[in-house]
Every structure is written in structure tokens, then in C-alpha cells.
N, C-alpha and C positions, 0 to 999 in steps of 0.2 A: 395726411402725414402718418398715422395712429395706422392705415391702411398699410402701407410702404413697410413702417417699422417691422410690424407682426408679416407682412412676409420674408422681411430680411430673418428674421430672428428661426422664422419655421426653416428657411434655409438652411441657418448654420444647423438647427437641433436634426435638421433631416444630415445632414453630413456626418454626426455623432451618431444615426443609425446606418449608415453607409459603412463608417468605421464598422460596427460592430459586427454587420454583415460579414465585412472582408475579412476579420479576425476567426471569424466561425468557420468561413468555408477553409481558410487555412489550416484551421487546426493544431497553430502554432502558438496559442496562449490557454492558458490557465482562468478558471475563475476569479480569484480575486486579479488577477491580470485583467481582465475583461473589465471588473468592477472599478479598478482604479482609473482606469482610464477613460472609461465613461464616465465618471464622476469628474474629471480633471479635465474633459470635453466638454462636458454640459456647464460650468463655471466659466469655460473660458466663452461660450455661447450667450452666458447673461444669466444663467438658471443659479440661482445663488446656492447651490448645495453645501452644506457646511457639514452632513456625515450620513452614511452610507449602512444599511444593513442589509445581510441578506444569509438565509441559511438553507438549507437543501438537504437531501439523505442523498446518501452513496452506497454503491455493493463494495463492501471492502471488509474483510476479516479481522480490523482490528479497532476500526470505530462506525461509527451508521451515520453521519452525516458530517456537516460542518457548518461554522457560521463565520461569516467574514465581513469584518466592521472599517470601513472607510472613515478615515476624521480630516479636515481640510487643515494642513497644506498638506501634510504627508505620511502620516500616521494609517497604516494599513495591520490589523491584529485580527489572526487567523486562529480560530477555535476548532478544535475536533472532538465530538463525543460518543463514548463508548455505548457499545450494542448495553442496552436495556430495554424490559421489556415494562418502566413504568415512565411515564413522563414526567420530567422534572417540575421542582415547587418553580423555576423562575421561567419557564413557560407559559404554565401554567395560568400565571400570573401577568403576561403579554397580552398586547391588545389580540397579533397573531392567533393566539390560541381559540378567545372569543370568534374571531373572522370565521376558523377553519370548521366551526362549531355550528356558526352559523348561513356558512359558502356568502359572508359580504366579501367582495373582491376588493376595497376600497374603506379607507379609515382616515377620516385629517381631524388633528387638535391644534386648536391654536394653546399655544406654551404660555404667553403670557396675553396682557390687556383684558377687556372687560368678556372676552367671547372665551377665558383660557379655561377650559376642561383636563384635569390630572386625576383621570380614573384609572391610572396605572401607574404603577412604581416607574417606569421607565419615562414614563412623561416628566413626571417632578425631575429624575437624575437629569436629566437633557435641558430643564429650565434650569435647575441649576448652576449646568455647566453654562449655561450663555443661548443654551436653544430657544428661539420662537416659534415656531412651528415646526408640523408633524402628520407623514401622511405616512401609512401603514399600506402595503400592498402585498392581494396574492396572486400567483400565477398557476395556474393549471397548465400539468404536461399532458392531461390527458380525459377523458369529457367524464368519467367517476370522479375526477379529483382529488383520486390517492395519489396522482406522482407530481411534483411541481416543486415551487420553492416560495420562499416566504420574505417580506424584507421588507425596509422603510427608508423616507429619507427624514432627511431635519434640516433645518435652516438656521444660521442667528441673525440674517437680515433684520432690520429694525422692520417692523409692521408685519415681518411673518413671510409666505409665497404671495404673490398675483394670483390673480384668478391663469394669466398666460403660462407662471412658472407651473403648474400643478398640470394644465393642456400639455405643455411641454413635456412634463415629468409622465404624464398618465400615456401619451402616443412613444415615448424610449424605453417606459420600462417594460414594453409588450417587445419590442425588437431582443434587450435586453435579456429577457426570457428565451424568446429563439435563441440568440448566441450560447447563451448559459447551459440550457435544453443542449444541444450539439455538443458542448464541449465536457458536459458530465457524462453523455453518455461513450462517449469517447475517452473520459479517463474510465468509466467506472468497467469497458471492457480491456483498457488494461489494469484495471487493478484484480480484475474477475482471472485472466491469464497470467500475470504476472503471477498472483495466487497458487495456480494449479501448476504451473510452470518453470516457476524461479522468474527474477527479472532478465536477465540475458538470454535465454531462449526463448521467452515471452518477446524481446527486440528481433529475434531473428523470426519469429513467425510473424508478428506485426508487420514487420519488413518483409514480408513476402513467401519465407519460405516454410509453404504449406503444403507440396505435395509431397507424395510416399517418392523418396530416395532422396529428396533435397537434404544437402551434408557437407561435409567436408572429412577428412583426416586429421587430426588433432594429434600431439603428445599435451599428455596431462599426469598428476599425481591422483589416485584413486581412492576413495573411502568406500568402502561397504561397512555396516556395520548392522545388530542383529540382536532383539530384546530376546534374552533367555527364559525358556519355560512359558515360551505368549500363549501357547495352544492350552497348556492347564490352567494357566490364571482365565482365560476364555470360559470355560468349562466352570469354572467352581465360580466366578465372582459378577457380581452384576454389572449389568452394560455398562450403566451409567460410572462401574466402580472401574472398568476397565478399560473404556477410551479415557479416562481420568489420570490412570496409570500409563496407557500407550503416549499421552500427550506431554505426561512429564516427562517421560523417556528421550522425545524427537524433541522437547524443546530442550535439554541438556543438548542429544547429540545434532539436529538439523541447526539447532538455535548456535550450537558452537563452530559450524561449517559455514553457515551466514557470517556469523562475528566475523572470522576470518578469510571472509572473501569469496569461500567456495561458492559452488553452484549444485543445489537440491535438485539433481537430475528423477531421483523416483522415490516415491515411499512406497516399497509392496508389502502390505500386511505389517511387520511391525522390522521390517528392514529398511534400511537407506542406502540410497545409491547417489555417489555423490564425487565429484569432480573440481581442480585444481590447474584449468588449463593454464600451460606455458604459449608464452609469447600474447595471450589476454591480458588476465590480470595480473601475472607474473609473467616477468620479465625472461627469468629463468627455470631451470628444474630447480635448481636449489630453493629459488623462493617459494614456487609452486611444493613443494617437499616439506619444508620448514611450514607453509601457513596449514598444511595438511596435519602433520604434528601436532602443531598446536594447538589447533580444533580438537585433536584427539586427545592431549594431555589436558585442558579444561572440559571436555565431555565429562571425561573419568569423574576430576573432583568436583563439579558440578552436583555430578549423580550421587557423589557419598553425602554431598548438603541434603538432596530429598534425601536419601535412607536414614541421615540422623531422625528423622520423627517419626520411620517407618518400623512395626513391627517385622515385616517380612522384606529384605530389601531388593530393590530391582534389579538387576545386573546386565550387562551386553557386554559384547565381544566388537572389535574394531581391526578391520586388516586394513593394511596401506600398501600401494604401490605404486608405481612407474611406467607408463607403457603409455603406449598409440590407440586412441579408439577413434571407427566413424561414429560423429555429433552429427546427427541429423534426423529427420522425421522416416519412422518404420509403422507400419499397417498398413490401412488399406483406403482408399479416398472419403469410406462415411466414418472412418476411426483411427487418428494417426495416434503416435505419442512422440512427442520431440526428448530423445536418448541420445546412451552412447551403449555401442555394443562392438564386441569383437573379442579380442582370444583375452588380451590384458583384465579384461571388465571381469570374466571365468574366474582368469588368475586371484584378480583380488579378492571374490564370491570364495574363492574354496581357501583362503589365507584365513579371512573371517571364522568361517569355518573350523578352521582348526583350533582355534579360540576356547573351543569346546574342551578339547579335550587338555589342554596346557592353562597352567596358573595365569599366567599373563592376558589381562583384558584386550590389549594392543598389540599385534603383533605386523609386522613391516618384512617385504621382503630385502634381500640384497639393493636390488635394481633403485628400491625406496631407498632404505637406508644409507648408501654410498652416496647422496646427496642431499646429507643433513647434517649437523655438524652437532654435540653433543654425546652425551655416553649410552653402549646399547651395549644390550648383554646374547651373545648366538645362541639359542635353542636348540639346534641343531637342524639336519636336513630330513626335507620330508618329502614322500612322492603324493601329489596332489590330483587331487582326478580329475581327468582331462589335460593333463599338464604332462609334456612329458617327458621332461627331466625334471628328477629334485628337485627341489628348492630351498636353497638355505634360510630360513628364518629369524629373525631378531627381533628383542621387546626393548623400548626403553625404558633406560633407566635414572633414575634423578639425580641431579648433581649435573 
């Protein structure tokens, strides 16, 4: 009977590695997606899980890993921590930490009864939330054993796991790790592109479109815009002091184009190229027009908060415009870059431009201007190079 049982039971836990299988080659869930459902699998199988840990590193620009905590019936709380280069006191202080120190793959405390060990802080929190046991696991993505992830489970079954629930828990959470393994590295190349990319071109190369001439025609509102004086502050200020000053710059103006929606088509040297397609995220030119503005009229005072503390202050120049460009991938098969280019992109390069020599940080042509609604003052008309009619010019104005 005890026979029969233990293979009904390996059945079902074999069916919550089948799931987890089919989830991976999909490529249609997420980490803690994976986690919860595997955990909410293995309960309904008999394996009494009562919470869930598990944390990993990612390539991502704006934190280096994550940790994500399963609690039964439905409590899922998702952690992300920032790039440091020292490790935290409450790591530190994990059973984890000792494992990775010492490569044991495997770690059980029992929580309470005469066998219960609380050599870590995390043990006591978990008996006093109602935990009995406690198995600590690590997984290797790779045979050094820098890449992998780390995690536990816990129980408050009366008497703690079986010797079957732990067989159970030790043959899923290797599947587990294959799925996990596939599906980080599958976000961490889109988060790696999205990065260098923007996220919507990042979905059009994901999606396929990687060769040189893959595109389309688009109308869209244009940003160029242009840090003053980057070549002398290059020259006279140190590295360190001047990707410092580049980055506050692009997070006033890229960080203000994101806010409102646009798309960070290129950063060259300390200029941005950047786009407001119609019929994407705007419906219309108008909106596309307006969310371009706007970006540019928070750039500005943005940039006057950093100068409040700066002795020397930063400045850029901003043109805006209206036109049609091809959005698609130009180079060559070992080096593409996903753009936009055509005569409009010129246009709005040499609008920027003129920035230089006029008071006005923003300046928009007609084409821009006649489809925004607000007060603008005309500069008058300029002949712009490569352009080859004038072009009336306009700045706004507040109020």
C-alpha cells in the first residue's frame, strides 16, 4: 500500500515538473509566475509548502537581482536590489550566504520540537510566524558556480516535512531551476536590449526584425536635443566628473522623453535622438506634438533643479518637429542599429542647432508648432543647411 501511495504521489510531483517544463519552453511566464505556481502545484500534490523563497542576479541597469517570497494561500512579494558592490548585513546573515561560502547545495532545520536548530535570524522569524521546518537550497547555472540562484522552502505542517516531502521538494526544485535558468535568461536579454534600445524597438527586434532594411514609414514628432560646450568640459574635467555631468544631463532630457511616452531612438556623444510616433502611442499629431512639448518644457526646469547647486551650470538646446521618417534597422549584417533617418530627422538636427545662436533653449518648427495648442512666440525665418526652403521658427512661451 505505502508502495502504490509513493508512486501515486511521484506522479502527481512528476506532473508539477511537466508543468514547469511546458512554462519554460513557452516562454510565456515570469519568475515569480513560475514560483507561484509551482508552489500552488506541489500543495495541491500533498507536499505541504507553506512559503517560498528564491533570489537570483539579473543584467539590468537599474537593480542586480531580485528576491521573490511565496506565502500560502496567496501572498506573492517581489524584492529588487540595487547594483552594489558590498553585500548586505541581512545576507549576510542567511543560511544562503554560509552554503555559497561553503558550495553545500542543501540545508534543513527543523523550526520547532526537540531536533529545532535557529542559527539564523531567519529561522527564529519563520518559527514565529507558525513555521516547522526549513530547507535551504542552491542551484548552480553553471559548473564555477557564479551563476545560479538561491532559495528555501518552509512548512507549518504539524511535525515539520516527511522524509517523501523533502525527495519531492529536492527532485522539483532541480526542474525548477531549469525553468527559472531559461526564463532569466530570456528576460535578462530583453532587459540587456531594451537597455540599449528603448523598449519598443527592443519588441520589434525581439520580434524579428533584425536584418539591414527591416522598417517601415512612420510620421512622428522629433526631439533632437544637444549638451553645450561637451567637448571643453571633456578636455578640462575628469572622466569620472564628466560622465557624471553627461548622465545628469540625459536623465533631465532622455529621463523626460521616457516620462512622456517618447522613444530614445540614439544617444551620439552627448546628443539625443528621439521620437513621438503617431498612430503608436499617440493617436494623433496633436498628441504626439503635445507629449513632445512636454518632455521639453520639464527637460528645461528639470535642468535649472541640477544648476541650483552647480557652480558652473549645464545648458542644452532642444528642436522639435513634425515629419515622416524610415524606423527600421540600417548597417550592415555584423552591426545594425535600429533608427530613424530621412530628410525630417536633418530637419530637426539643424532646428537644434540653431539653439546656439538664439536665447531660446527650445525651439519648434511651424510643421511642430501648428499642432499644439498653447502660446509661442515666432523667431523668425531661417535657411537651414540642407533644408531647402526657410523655415519659420518658434519658442514657447509660458502661460
Amino acid at each position: 500500500m505505502n508502495q502504490v501511495k509513493t508512486i501515486e504521489r511521484d506522479s502527481v510531483v512528476d506532473s508539477v515538473a511537466d508543468w514547469l517544463m511546458a512554462q519554460a519552453l513557452a516562454g510565456s511566464n515570469t519568475v515569480p509566475d513560475l514560483l507561484h505556481g509551482c508552489c500552488e502545484r506541489l500543495r495541491a500534490s500533498g507536499v505541504p509548502v507553506w512559503r517560498a523563497n528564491m533570489s537570483y542576479q539579473t543584467l539590468h541597469p537599474q537593480f542586480q537581482g531580485m528576491t521573490i517570497i511565496w506565502v500560502h494561500p496567496d501572498n506573492l512579494e517581489i524584492s529588487k536590489f540595487p547594483h552594489s558592490d558590498t553585500v548586505s548585513e541581512e545576507f549576510r546573515r542567511s543560511p544562503q550566504y554560509d552554503m555559497l561560502k561553503t558550495l553545500i547545495p542543501y540545508l534543513r532545520r527543523h523550526l520547532v520540537g526537540p531536533e529545532a536548530l535557529l542559527d539564523y535570524p531567519i529561522l527564529t522569524e519563520l518559527r514565529d510566524a507558525g513555521g516547522t521546518d526549513y530547507l535551504a537550497f542552491i542551484i548552480a547555472f553553471n559548473d564555477e558556480g557564479t551563476d545560479g540562484m538561491v532559495g528555501s522552502w518552509a512548512t507549518d505542517r504539524p511535525g515539520g516535512f516527511t522524509d517523501q516531502h523533502i525527495s519531492s521538494l529536492m527532485r522539483i526544485q532541480r526542474r525548477l531551476g531549469v525553468a527559472c535558468k531559461i526564463t532569466i535568461r530570456e528576460q535578462t536579454a530583453r532587459n540587456v536590449v531594451s537597455a540599449y534600445l528603448g523598449p519598443k524597438s527592443a519588441e520589434r527586434v525581439l520580434d524579428g526584425q533584425i536584418k539591414p532594411g527591416d522598417g517601415e514609414a512612420i510620421q512622428t514628432a522629433l526631439w533632437y536635443s544637444d549638451l553645450r560646450d561637451s567637448t571643453e568640459m571633456a578636455e578640462r574635467m575628469k572622466p569620472d566628473d564628466f560622465l557624471a555631468d553627461l548622465n545628469a544631463y540625459f536623465s533631465c532630457s532622455a529621463g523626460s522623453v521616457i516620462e512622456h511616452g517618447g522613444q530614445v531612438l540614439n544617444l551620439i556623444g552627448d546628443a539625443l535622438l528621439a521620437i513621438f510616433p503617431v498612430g503608436d502611442q499617440f493617436q494623433s499629431e496633436k498628441e504626439a506634438c503635445q507629449a513632445a512639448l512636454a518632455a521639453a518644457i520639464d527637460a528645461t526646469r528639470l535642468m535649472k533643479d541640477v544648476n541650483a547647486g552647480r557652480a558652473t551650470p549645464l545648458r542644452f538646446g532642444v528642436g522639435l518637429h513634425l515629419g515622416d521618417v524610415i524606423y527600421g534597422n540600417i548597417g550592415t549584417t555584423e552591426r545594425l542599429q535600429f533608427t530613424a533617418v530621412g530628410r525630417a530627422v536633418n530637419h530637426v538636427a539643424r532646428l537644434e542647432n540653431l539653439t546656439k545662436q538664439l536665447s531660446d533653449p527650445v525651439i519648434a518648427s511651424a510643421a511642430f508648432k501648428d499642432k499644439t495648442s498653447g502660446r509661442w512666440h515666432r523667431l523668425g525665418d531661417f535657411q537651414l543647411r540642407g533644408i531647402g526652403r526657410e523655415t519659420t521658427v518658434y519658442a514657447p512661451r509660458a502661460g
